[in-house]
C-alpha positions in Angstrom: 0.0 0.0 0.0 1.2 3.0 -1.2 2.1 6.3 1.5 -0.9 8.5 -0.1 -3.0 5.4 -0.3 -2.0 4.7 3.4 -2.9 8.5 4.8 -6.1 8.2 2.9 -7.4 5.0 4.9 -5.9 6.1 7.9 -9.5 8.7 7.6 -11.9 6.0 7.5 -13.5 4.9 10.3 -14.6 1.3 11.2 -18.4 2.2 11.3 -20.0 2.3 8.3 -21.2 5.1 6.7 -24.6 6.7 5.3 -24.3 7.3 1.3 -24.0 10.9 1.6 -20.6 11.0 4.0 -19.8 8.3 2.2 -20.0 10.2 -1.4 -18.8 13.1 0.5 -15.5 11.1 1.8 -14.4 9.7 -1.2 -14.5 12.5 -3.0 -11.6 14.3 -0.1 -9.6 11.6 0.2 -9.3 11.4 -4.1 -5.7 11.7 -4.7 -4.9 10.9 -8.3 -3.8 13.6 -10.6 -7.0 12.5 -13.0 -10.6 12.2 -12.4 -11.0 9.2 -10.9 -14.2 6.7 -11.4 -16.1 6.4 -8.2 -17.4 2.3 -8.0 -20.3 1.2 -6.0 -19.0 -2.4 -4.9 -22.1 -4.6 -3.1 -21.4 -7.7 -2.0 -24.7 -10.1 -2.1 -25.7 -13.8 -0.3 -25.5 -15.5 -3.6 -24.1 -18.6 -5.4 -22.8 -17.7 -8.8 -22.1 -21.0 -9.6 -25.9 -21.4 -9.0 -28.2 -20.5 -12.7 -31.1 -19.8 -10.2 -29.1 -17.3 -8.0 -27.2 -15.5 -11.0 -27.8 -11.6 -10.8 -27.3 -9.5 -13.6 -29.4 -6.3 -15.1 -28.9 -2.7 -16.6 -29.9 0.4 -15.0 -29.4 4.3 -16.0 -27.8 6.1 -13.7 -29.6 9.8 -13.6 -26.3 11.8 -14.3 -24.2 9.2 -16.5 -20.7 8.2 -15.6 -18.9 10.8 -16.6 -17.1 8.4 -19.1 -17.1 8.5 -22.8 -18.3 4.7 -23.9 -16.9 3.5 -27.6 -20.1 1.6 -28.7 -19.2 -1.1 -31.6 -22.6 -2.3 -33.4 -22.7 -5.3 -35.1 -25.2 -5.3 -37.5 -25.7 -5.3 -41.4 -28.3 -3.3 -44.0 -30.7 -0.9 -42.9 -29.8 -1.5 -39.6 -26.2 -0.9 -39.8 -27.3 2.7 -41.0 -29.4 3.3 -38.7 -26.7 2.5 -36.2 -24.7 5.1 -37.6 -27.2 7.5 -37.9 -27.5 7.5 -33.9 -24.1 8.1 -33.4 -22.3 4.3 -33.1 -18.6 4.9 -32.9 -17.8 1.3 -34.7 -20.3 -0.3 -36.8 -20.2 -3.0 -39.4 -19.9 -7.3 -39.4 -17.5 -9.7 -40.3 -14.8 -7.4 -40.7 -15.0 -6.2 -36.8 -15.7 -10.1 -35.6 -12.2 -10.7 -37.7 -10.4 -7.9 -35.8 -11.7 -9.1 -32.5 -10.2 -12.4 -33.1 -7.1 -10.7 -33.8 -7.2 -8.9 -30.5 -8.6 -5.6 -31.1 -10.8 -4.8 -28.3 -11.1 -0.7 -28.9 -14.5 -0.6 -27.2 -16.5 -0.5 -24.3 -19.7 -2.0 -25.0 -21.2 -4.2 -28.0 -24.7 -4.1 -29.6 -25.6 -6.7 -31.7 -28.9 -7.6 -33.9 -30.4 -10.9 -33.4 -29.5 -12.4 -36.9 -25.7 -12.1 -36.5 -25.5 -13.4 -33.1 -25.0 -17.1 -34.5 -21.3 -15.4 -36.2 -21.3 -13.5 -32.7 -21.6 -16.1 -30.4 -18.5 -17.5 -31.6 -16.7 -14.5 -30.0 -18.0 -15.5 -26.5 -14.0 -16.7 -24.9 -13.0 -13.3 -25.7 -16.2 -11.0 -25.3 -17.5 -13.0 -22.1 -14.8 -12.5 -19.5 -14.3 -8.8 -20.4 -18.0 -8.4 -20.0 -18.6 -7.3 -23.8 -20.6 -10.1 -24.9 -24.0 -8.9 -25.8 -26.8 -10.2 -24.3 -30.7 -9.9 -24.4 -31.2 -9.6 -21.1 -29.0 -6.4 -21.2 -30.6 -4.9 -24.5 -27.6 -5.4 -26.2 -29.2 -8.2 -28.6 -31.8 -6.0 -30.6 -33.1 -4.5 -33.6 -33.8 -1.5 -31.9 -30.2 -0.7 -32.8 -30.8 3.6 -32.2 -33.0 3.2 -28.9 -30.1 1.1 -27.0 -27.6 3.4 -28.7 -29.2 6.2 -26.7 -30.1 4.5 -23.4 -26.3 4.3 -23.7 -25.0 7.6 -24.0 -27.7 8.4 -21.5 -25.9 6.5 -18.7 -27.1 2.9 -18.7 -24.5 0.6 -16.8 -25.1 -2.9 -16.7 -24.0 -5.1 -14.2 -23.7 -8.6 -13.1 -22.2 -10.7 -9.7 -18.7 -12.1 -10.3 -17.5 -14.9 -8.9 -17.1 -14.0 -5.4 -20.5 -12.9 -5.3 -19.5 -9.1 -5.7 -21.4 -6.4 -7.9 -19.2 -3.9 -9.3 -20.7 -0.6 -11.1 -19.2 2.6 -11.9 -21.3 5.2 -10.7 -19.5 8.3 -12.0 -16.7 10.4 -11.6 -14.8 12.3 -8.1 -15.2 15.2 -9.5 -19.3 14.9 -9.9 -20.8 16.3 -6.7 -22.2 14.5 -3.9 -25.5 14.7 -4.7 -24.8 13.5 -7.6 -22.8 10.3 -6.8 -25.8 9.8 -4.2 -28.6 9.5 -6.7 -26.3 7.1 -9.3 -25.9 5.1 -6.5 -29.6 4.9 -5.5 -29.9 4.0 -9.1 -27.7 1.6 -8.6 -28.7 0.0 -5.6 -32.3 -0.1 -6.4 -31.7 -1.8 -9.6 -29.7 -4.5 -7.9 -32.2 -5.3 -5.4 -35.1 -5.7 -7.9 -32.7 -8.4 -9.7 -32.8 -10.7 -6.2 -33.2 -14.0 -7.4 -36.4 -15.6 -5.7 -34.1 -18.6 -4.8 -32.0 -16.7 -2.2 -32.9 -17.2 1.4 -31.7 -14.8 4.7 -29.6 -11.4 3.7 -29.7 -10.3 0.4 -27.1 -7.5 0.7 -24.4 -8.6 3.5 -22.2 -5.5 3.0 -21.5 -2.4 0.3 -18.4 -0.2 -0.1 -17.6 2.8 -2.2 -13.7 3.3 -3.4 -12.3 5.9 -6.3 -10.0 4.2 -8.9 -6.9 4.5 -6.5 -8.7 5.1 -2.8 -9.3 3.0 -0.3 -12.7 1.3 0.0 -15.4 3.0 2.3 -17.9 0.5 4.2 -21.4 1.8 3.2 -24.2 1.2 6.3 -26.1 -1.2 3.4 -29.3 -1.1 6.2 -29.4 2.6 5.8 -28.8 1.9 1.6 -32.1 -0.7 1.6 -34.1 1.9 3.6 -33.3 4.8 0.6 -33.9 2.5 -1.8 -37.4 1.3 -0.3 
């Protein structure tokens, strides 16, 4: 641990803290020379290894993330106009799938219509673990190629439990103001609590935290989080 990372945690406390200290916190002890993301980390009573207990979803976050995504459609004819027409920064077909194979990954989220996913699918070992592969579930497998365009440079964020049983979601930037941060969040929150799965029994959320890209993490009163979100 670094000396400025050190100081910083050296300032938090071992209670936890309401989202609005919290937002304000982690925006004073921010210590990089860039704007950092702020990341809403929640940590749920689930299996992932379980299909039943699996929790993934999309939400829009009110005031974006502050971050500028690179949206590569994959589509063909009318709609590969229309994807450009709404402001797609990579469209096209086979000759993105080739590149991707190749390892160009010069993007941050994929949109795919429902015909090519057969071709797409076949991308899945490198798309899948960097959280690109597009999925239904997510509105990234549609022929509403402009509309999920949009709902994309409005702020939507998708998420979905790793392995550890973690949620991870950016929910904007440290140089966004707190109330701000606190209404992402919200967004956030809420979203992840409508995607319980019906199969989980006892605690839903067992504990949240808030961090910047290089601070230390902030233990979130998750009690406090459910009662906002209610």
């Amino acid at each position: 641990m670094g000396k400025k990372l050190q100081e910083a945690a050296a300032k938090i406390q071992s209670t936890a803290y309401d989202l609005p200290t919290a937002c304000r916190l982690v925006k004073e002890l921010a210590y990089a020379k860039f704007d950092e993301t702020v990341e809403l980390a929640i940590r749920l009573n689930v299996d992932p290894k379980r299909a039943d207990q699996m929790v993934r979803g999309t939400t829009s976050l009110p005031h974006g993330t502050g971050k500028k995504v690179r949206i590569l459609v994959l589509a063909k004819g009318e709609k590969e106009q229309e994807a450009r027409e709404a402001g797609a920064d990579y469209v096209g077909g086979e000759e993105f799938m080739e590149k991707i194979k190749e390892g160009w990954l010069d993007f941050d989220c994929v949109i795919a219509t429902p015909d090519l996913m057969g071709a797409v699918g076949k991308l899945g070992k490198i798309l899948g673990p960097r959280g690109l592969m597009p999925n239904p579930k997510t509105g990234t497998v549609t022929f509403e190629v402009a509309k999920a365009i949009q709902e994309i440079r409005k702020g939507r964020v998708e998420f979905k439990v790793d392995k550890s049983g973690i949620v991870h979601v950016p929910i904007g930037k440290v140089s966004f103001d707190e109330q701000q941060l606190v209404e992402n969040a919200q967004a956030v929150f809420e979203a992840v609590l409508r995607a319980k799965p019906a199969s989980t029994k006892g605690r839903y959320v067992k504990s949240a935290f808030l961090s910047s890209t290089m601070g230390p993490g902030i233990p979130l009163d998750s009690v406090e989080l459910s009662r906002r979100a209610a």
